[in-house]
VOPAGU-2260 file (C-alpha; in pm, 1 decimal, decimal comma):
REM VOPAGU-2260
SITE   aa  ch    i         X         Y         Z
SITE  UNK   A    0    1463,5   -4781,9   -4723,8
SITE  UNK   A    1    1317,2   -4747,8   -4373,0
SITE  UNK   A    2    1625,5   -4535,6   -4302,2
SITE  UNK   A    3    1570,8   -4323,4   -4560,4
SITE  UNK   A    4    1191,9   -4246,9   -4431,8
SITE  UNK   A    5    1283,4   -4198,3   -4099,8
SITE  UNK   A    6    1560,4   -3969,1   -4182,7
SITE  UNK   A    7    1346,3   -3784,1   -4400,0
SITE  UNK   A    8    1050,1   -3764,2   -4136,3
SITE  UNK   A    9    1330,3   -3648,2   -3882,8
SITE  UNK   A   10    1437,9   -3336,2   -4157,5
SITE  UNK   A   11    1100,5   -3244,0   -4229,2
SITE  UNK   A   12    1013,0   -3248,6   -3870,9
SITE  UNK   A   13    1321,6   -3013,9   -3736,6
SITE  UNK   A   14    1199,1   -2745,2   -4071,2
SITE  UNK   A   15     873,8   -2755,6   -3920,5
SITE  UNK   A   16    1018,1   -2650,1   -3607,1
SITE  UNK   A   17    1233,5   -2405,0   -3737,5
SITE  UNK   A   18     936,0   -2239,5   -3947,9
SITE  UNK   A   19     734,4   -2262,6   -3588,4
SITE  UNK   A   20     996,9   -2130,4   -3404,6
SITE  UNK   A   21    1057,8   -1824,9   -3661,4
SITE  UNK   A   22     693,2   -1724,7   -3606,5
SITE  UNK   A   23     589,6   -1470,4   -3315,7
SITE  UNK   A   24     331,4   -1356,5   -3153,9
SITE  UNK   A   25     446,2   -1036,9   -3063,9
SITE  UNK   A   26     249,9    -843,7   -3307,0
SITE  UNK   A   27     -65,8   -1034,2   -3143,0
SITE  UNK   A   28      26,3    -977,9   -2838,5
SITE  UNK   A   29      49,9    -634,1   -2882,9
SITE  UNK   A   30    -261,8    -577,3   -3022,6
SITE  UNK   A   31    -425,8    -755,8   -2700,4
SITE  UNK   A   32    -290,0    -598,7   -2430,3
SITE  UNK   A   33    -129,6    -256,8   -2404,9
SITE  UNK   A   34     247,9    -224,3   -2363,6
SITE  UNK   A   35     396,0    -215,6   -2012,2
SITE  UNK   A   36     531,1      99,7   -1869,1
SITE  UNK   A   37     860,3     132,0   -1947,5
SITE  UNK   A   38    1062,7      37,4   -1645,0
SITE  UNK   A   39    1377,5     234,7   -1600,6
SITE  UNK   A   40    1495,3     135,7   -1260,6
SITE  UNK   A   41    1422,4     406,4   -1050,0
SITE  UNK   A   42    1202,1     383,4    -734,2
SITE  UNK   A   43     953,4     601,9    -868,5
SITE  UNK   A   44     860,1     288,7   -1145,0
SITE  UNK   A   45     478,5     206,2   -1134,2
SITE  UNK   A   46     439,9    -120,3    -941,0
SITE  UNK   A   47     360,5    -376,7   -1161,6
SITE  UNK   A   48     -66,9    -383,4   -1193,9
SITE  UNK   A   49     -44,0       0,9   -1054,7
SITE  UNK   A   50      17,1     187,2   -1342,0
SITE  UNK   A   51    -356,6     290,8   -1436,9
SITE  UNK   A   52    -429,6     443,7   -1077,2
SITE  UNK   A   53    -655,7     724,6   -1146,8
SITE  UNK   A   54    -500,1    1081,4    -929,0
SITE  UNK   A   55    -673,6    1133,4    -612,2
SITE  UNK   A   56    -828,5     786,1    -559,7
SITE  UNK   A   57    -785,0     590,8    -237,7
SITE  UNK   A   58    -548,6     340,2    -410,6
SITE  UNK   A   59    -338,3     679,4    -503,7
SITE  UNK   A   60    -341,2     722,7    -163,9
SITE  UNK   A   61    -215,8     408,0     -24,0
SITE  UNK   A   62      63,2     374,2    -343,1
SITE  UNK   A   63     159,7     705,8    -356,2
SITE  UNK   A   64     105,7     874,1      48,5
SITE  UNK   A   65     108,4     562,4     261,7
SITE  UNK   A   66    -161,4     486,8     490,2
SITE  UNK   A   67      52,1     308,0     806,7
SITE  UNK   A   68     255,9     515,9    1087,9
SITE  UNK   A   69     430,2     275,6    1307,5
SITE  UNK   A   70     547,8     356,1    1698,0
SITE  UNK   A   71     755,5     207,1    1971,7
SITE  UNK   A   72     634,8      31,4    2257,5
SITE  UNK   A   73     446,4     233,3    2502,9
SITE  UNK   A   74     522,4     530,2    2288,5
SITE  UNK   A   75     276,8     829,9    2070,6
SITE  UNK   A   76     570,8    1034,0    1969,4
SITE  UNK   A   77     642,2    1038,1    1619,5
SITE  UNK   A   78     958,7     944,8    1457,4
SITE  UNK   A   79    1123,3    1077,0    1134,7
SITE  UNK   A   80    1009,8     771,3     903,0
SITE  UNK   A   81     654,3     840,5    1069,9
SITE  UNK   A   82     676,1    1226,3     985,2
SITE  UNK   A   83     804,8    1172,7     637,7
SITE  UNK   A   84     502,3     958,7     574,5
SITE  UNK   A   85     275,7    1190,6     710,0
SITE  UNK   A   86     425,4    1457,3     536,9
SITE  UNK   A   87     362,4    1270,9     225,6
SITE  UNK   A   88       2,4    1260,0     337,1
SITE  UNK   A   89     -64,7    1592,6     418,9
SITE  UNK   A   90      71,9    1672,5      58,9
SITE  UNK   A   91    -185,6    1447,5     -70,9
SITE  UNK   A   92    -449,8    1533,7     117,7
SITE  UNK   A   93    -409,3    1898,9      33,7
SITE  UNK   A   94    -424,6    1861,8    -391,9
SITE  UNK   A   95    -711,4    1630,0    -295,3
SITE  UNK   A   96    -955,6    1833,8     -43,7
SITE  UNK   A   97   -1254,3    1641,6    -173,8
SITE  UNK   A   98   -1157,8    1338,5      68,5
SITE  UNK   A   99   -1214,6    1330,9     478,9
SITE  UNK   A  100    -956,9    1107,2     686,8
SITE  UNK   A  101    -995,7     896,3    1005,1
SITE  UNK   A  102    -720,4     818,5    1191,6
SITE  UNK   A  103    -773,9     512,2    1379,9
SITE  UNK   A  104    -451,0     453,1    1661,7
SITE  UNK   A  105    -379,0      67,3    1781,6
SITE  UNK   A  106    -204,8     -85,8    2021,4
SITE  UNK   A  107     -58,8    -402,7    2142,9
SITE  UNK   A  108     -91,8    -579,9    2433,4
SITE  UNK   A  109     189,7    -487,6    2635,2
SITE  UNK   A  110     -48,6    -248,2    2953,9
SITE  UNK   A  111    -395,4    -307,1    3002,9
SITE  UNK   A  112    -690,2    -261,8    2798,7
SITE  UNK   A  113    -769,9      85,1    2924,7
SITE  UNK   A  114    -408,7     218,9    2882,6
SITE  UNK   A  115    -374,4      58,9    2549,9
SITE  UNK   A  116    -648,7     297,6    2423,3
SITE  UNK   A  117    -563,3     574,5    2602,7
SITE  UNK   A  118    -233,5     530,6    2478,7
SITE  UNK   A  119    -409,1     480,1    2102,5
SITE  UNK   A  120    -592,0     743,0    2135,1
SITE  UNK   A  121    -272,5    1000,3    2216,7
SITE  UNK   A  122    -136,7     792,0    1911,7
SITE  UNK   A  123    -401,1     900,1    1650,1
SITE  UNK   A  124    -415,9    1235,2    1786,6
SITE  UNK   A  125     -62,3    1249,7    1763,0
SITE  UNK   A  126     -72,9    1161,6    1364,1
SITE  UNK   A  127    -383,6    1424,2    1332,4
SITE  UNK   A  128    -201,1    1745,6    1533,7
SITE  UNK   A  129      68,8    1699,9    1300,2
SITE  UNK   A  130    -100,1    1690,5     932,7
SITE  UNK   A  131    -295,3    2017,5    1056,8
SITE  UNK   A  132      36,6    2150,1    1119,6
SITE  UNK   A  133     128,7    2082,8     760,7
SITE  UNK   A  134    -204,2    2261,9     636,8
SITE  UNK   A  135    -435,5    1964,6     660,9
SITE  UNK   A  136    -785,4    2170,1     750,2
SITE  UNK   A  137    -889,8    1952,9    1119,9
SITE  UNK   A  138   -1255,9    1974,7    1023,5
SITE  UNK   A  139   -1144,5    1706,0     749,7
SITE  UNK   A  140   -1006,1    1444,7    1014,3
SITE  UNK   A  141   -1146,1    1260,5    1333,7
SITE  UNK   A  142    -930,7    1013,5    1542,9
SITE  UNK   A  143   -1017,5     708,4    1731,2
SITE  UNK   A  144    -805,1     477,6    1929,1
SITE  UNK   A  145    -916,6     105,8    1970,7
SITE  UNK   A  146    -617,8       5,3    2193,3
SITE  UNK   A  147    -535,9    -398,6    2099,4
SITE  UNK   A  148    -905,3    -484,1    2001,6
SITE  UNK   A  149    -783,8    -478,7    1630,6
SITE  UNK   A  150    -435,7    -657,1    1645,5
SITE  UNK   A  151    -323,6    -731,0    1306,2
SITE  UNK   A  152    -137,7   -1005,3    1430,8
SITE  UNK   A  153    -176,4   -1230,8    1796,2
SITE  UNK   A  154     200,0   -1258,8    1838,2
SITE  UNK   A  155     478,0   -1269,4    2145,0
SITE  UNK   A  156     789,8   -1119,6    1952,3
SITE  UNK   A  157     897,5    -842,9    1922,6
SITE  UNK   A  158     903,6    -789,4    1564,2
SITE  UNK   A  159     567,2    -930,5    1511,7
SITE  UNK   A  160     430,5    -645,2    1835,1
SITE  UNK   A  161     558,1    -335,7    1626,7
SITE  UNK   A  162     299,3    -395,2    1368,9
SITE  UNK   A  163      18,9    -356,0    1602,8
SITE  UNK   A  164     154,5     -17,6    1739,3
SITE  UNK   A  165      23,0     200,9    1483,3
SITE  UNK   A  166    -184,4     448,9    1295,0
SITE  UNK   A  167    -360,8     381,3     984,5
SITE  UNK   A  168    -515,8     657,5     788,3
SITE  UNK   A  169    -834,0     581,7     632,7
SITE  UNK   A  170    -995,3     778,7     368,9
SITE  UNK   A  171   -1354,8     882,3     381,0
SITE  UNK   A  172   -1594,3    1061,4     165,9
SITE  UNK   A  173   -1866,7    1146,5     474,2
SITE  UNK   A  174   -1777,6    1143,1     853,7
SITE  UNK   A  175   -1854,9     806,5    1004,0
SITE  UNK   A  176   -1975,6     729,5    1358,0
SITE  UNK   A  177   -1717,6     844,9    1599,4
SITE  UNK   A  178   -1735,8     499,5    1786,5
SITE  UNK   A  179   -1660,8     330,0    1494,6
């Protein structure tokens, strides 16, 4: 007889799982948070917790135009992946004249301090000249170089160096102090 309860406990214990398992909470779900963009694959996708970026805010900015140039060592020319992301700024920047833009140049710590942000400087000025070339009104943008005061990382390799030779484009709604 024991057999027979336990056997019967075990049937009536895999239908409650089956009737559990055929529930969902999709519907639920769906009424608690909104649907997910639909992915299709394509660079272009929203990032995932980017999708309700409001058009010509900062975040725009930094998903959409990019905000970091990069250069070689000892170096304020600008290369083709620089350009491109400065041309993608200057495109910004003109649908959204409302916003100002400092340019702040770094460097790292391969000269001295004082050629570091001379060479900063030439950096950020470098990254400026060329958005007014694509349009970008220069009363809109200031540039300051702060040579390797600001590393973003204290590092001796080379592939930990190239991140603190670079330009970073910060958006501004007044003009801030120059020496800032």
């Amino acid at each position: 007889m024991s057999a027979t309860i336990g056997y019967t406990r075990s049937v009536i214990a895999a239908a409650m799982l089956l009737v559990l398992a055929a529930c969902t909470t999709t519907h639920i779900a769906s009424m608690e948070e909104p649907a997910a963009a639909p992915m299709t694959g394509q660079t272009n996708d929203p990032a995932p917790g980017f999708d309700n970026i409001t058009a010509g805010s900062e975040e725009d900015f930094i998903l959409n135009a990019g905000r970091r140039i990069y250069f070689t060592q000892d170096s304020a020319t600008l290369d083709s992946v620089a350009m491109a992301t400065l041309d993608n700024q200057a495109t910004w920047l003109n649908k959204n004249p409302n916003w100002l833009v400092k340019l702040q140049g770094f460097a790292d710590d391969s000269g001295s301090a004082s050629k570091m942000v001379a060479l900063s400087q030439k950096r950020a000025d470098a990254a400026m000249a060329y958005l007014a070339s694509k349009g970008v009104d220069a009363r809109r943008m200031w540039a300051k170089g702060y040579g390797k005061d600001r590393e973003v990382r204290d590092c001796a390799e080379r592939s930990c160096k190239v991140q603190n030779r670079r330009v970073v484009s910060n958006l501004r709604t007044q003009r801030d102090d120059e020496g800032a």
